[in-house]
C-alpha positions in Angstrom: 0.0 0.0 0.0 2.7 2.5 1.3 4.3 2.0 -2.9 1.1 2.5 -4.1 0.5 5.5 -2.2 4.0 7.0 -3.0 3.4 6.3 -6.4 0.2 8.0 -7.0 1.4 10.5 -4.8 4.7 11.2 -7.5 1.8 10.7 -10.2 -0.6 13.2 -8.9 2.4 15.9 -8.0 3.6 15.5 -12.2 0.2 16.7 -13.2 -0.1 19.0 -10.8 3.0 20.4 -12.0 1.7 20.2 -15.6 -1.5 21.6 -15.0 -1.1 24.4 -12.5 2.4 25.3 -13.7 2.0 24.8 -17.5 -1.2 26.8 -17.2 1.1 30.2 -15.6 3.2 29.3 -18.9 -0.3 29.8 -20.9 -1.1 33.0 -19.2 1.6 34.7 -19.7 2.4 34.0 -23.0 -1.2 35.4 -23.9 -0.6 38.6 -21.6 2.3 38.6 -23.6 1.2 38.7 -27.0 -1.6 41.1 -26.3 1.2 43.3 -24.9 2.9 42.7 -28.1 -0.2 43.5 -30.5 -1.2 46.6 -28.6 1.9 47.7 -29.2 2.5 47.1 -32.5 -0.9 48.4 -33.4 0.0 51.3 -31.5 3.3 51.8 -33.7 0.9 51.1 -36.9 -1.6 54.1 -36.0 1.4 56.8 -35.4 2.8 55.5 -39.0 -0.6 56.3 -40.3 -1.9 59.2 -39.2 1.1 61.3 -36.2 2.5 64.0 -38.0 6.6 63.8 -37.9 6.2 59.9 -37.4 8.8 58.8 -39.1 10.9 61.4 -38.4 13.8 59.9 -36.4 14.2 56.7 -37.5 10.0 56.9 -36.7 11.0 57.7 -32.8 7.2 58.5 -32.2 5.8 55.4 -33.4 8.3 53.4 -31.7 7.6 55.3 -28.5 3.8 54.7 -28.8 4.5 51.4 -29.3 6.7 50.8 -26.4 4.4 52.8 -24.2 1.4 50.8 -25.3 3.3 47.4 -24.6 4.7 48.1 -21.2 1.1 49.2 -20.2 0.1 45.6 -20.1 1.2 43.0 -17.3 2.7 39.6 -17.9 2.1 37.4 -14.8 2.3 40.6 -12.5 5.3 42.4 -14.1 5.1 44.9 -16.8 7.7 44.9 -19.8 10.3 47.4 -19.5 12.1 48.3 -22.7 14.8 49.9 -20.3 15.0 46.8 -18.9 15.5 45.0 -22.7 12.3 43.3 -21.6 10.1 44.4 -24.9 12.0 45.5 -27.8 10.5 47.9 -30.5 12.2 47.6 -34.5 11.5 49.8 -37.3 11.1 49.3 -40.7 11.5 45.1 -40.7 10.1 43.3 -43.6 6.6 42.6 -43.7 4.8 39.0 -44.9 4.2 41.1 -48.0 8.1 41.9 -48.9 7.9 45.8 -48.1 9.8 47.2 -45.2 7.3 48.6 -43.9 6.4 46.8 -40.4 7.0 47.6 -37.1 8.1 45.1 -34.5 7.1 44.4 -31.4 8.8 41.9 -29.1 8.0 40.8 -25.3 9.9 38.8 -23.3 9.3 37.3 -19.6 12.2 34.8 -19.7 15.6 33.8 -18.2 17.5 35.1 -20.9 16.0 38.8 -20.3 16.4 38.3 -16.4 13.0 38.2 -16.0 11.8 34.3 -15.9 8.1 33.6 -14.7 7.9 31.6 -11.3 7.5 27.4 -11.2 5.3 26.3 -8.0 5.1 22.8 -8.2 7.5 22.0 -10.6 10.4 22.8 -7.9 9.3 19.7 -6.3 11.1 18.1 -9.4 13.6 20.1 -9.8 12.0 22.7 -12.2 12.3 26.5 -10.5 11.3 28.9 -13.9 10.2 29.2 -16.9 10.2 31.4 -20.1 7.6 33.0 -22.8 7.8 35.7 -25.4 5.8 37.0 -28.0 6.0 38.8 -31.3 3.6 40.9 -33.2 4.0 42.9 -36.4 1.8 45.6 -38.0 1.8 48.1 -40.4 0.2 51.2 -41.6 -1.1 49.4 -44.9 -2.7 50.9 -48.1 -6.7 51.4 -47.4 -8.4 50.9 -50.8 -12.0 51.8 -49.6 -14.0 54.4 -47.1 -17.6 54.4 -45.8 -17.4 58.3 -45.7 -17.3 59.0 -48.9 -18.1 62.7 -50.3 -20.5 62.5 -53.6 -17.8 64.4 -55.5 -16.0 62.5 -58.2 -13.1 64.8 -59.4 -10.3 64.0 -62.6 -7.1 62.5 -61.2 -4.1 64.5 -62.2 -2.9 63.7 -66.2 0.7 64.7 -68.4 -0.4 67.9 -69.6 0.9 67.3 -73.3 -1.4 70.2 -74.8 -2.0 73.4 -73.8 -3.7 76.2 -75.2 -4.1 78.1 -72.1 -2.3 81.3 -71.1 0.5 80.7 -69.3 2.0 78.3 -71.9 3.5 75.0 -69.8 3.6 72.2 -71.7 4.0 68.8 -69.7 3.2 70.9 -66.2 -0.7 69.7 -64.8 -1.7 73.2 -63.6 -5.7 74.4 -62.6 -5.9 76.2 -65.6 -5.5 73.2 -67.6 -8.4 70.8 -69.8 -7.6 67.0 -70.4 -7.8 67.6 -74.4 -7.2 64.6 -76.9 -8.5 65.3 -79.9 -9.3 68.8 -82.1 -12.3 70.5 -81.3 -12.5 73.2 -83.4 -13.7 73.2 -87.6 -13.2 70.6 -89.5 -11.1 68.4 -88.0 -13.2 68.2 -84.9 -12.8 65.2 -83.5 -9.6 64.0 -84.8 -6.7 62.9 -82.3 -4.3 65.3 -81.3 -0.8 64.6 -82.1 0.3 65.9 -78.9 -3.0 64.5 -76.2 -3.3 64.7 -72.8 -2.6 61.1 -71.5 -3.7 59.5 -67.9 -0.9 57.0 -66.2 -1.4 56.4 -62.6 0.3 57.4 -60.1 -2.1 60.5 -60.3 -1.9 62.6 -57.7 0.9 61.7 -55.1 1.6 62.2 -51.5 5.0 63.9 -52.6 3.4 66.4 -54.8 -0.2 67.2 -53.9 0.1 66.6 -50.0 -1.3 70.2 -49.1 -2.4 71.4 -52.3 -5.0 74.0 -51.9 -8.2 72.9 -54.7 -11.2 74.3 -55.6 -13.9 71.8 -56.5 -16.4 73.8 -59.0 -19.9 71.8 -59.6 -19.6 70.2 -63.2 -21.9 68.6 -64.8 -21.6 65.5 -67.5 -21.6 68.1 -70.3 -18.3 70.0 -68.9 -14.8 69.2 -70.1 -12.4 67.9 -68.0 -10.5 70.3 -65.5 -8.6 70.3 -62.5 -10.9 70.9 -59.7 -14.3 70.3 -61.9 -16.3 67.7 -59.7 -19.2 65.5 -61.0 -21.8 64.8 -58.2 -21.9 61.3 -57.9 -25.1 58.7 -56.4 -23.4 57.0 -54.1 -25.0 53.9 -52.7 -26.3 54.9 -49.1 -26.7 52.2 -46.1 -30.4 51.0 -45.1 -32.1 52.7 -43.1 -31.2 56.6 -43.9 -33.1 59.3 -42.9 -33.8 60.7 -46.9 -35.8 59.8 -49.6 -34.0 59.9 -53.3 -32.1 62.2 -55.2 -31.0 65.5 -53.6 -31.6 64.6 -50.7 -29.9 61.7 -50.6 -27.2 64.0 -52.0 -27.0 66.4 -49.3 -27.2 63.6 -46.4 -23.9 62.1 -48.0 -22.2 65.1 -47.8 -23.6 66.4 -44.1 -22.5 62.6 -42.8 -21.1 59.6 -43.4 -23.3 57.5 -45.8 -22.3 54.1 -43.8 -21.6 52.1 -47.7 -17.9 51.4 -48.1 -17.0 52.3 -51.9 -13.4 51.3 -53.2 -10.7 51.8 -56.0 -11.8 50.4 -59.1 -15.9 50.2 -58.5 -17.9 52.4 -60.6 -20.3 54.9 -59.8 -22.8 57.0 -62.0 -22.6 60.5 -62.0 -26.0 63.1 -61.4 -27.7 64.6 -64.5 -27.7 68.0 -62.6 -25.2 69.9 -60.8 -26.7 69.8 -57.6 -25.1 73.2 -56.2 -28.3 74.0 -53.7 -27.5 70.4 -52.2 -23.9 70.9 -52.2 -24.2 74.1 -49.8 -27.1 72.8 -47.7 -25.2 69.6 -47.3 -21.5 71.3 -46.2 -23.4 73.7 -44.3 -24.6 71.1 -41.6 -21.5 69.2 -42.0 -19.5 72.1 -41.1 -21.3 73.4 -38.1 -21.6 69.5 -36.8 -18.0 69.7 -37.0 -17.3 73.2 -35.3 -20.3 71.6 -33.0 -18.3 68.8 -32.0 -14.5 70.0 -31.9 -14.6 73.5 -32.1 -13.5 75.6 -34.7 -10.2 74.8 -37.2 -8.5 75.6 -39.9 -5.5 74.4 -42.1 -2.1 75.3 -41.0 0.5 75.1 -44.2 2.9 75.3 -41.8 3.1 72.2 -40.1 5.8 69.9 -41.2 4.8 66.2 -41.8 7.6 63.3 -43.2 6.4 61.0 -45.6 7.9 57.1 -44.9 10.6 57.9 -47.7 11.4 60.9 -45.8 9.9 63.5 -47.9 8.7 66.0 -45.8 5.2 68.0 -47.1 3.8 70.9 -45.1 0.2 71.6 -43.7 -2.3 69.9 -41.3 -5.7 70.4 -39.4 -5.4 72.9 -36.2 -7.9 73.6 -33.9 -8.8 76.5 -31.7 -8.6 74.5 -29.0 -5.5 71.9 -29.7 -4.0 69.9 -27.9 -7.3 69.7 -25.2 -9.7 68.8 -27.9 -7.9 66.2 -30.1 -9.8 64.0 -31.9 -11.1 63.7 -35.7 -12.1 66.1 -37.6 -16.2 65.8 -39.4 -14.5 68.2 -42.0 -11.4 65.6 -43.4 -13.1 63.7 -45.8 -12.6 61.2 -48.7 -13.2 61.9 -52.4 -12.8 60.2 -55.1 -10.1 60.5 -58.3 -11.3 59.1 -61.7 -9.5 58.2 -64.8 -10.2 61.3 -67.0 -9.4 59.3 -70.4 -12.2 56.8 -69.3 -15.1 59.5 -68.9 -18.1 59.7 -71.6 -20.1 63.2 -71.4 -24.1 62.7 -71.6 -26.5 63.3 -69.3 -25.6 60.0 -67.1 -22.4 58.3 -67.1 -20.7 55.5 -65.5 -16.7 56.5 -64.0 -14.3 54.2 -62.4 -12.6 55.0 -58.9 -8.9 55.1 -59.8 -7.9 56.8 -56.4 -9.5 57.9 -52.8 -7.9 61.4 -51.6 -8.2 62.5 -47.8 -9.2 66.2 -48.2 -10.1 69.1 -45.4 -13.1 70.8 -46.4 -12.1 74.2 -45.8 -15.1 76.7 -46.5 -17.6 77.2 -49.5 -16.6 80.1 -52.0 -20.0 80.9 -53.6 -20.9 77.7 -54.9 -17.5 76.1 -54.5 -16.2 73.8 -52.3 -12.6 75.0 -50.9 -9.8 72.2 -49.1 -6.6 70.5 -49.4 -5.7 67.4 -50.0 -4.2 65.4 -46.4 -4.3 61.9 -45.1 -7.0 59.9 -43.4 -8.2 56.9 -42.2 -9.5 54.2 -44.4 -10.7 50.7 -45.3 -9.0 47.6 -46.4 -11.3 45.2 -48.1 -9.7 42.7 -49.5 -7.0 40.2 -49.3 -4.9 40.6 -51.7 -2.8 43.8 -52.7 -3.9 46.6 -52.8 -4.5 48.5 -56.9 -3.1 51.9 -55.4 0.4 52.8 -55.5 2.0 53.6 -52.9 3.5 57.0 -53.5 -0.4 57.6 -54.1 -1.5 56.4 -50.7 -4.2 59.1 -49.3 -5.9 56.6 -47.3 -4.5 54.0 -44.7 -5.4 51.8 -42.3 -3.4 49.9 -38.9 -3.1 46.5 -39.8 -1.9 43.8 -37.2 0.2 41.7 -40.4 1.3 39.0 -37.3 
């Protein structure tokens, strides 16, 4: 009886060990890894939308990150990076080849000074144990918003022919048409030797970060110009508030219509030019907005590093900054069409080639005034994304592992 007992005794002590001991291991490793995704989501978000993030070898996203991770406790003891106990890397290679991804590591082992406690498992001989966790994110390309603006405009072309005063051929300036053939006498209609010609990128981060626009209402009958926006139905999420037409108009541009729309879906353009909707519609989205946060305005000012390190000026500034924070109702998407695709008649069908972030500014008449900026966005899909990424308006955090 006595070897019996002594046996099940050593039997019962082994899985207590496993069990009780094991199952600390299993803890920790998942405080761990949330203490590594917080943190590398954390990195992600300052990538995507901090101004001066990657400035510094991207010293505030790592920061955020590190912050975020050593907020969290594995088995009772926070991760220190002082303490080499969670590790923040930037740029490392992401599962989809770019060097683009921030890494976070946790550790709560021996090797970091640091190990996590055995209680039963001493009774064999066993006195600690070890976890770590990694987690990588990026901010990725977002191909899609559910805030869309019902404003469709040209995306920027080579400006091959120009008839208008100043001369500069090959420079896209406002004063510019997207002109392919001769419109004049007989030859109407006839290429031109020297057309206008759409390649994507478009418009680029580099370039038109900042720019100061002026979308005029267009309709389908109007050529093709910088800044010359064709209202758009977008398709609005069930139930809205509105019945049909310019109504549903307005409501798109006063809120966010709830649909996701994305790069490469079409979308059919109004028969009129909708300029009463247009004003009722910013008019409520911009006293929402001052409602909300307070008053802003654009600040050219304000320098902002692009991940290559190009550094573009301007951003949103509130009256009230930094104790108000937060969004702003007024930085909106719109979307960029392929101008060498569009058909003028009373309807037509254009393809999304692009989504911009832009800061409605204020109306001029019956214009819409803003510059182009970043913002939040969707991803959609699983595979890469159509947009290049010197073209990127729109991102989105993405935990990648």
């Amino acid at each position: 009886m006595l070897i019996q007992v002594a046996l099940g005794l050593l039997t019962l002590m082994a899985m207590t060990t496993f069990v009780f001991d094991w199952g600390v291991m299993w803890v920790a490793r998942r405080q761990a890894q949330n203490a590594a995704d917080s943190g590398a989501l954390a990195g992600a978000v300052a990538l995507a939308f901090d101004s001066g993030a990657y400035d510094n070898s991207a010293l505030k996203a790592r920061q955020s990150a590190a912050a975020l991770a050593q907020s969290h406790d594995v088995w009772g003891e926070q991760p220190d990076e002082a303490a080499n106990t969670v590790n923040v890397t930037y740029p490392v290679t992401c599962p989809d080849g770019t060097d683009t991804c921030l890494r976070v590591d946790v550790y709560r082992n021996v090797a970091h000074s640091n190990p996590l406690p055995m209680f039963f498992g001493q009774l064999v001989g066993l006195t600690e144990q070890g976890v770590q966790a990694t987690a990588m994110a990026q901010a990725a390309i977002a191909e899609a918003s559910d805030c869309m603006k019902p404003w469709a405009i040209p995306d920027r072309w080579a400006d091959n022919h120009d008839e208008t005063p100043t001369i500069d051929v090959g420079t896209w300036t406002e004063d510019d048409t997207f002109d392919t053939v001769v419109e004049n006498g007989n030859n109407a209609g006839d290429p031109l030797p020297d057309a206008d010609v759409y390649t994507r990128p478009g418009f680029t981060l580099a370039v038109d970060y900042g720019r100061r626009l002026q979308l005029k209402v267009g309709t389908p009958q109007d050529a093709i110009a910088p800044g010359n926006f064709f209202p758009i139905a977008l398709p609005l999420a069930e139930p809205h508030p509105v019945s049909s037409g310019g109504d549903d108009y307005r409501y798109s541009i006063a809120n966010c219509n709830g649909t996701p729309v994305s790069a490469g879906q079409s979308m059919t353009t109004e028969p009129g030019n909708m300029v009463g909707p247009t004003k009722q519609g910013m008019e409520e989205l911009i006293a929402a907005d001052v409602a909300m946060y307070g008053e802003s305005h654009w600040d050219p000012s304000i320098e902002t590093t692009l991940p290559d390190g190009t550094i573009v000026m301007g951003n949103v500034v509130r009256a009230c900054d930094p104790t108000c924070g937060g969004p702003s109702l007024r930085v909106v998407a719109i979307p960029v069409f392929d101008p060498a695709s569009f058909v003028a008649n009373g309807r037509t069908d254009i393809t999304i080639s692009n989504i911009l972030g832009f800061y409605l500014d204020h109306m001029d008449g019956n214009d819409v005034v803003g510059y182009f900026c970043t913002m939040p966005g969707l991803a959609l899909g699983s595979g890469p994304s159509e947009i290049d990424p010197e073209a990127a308006f729109l991102k989105v955090p993405l935990l990648v592992k």
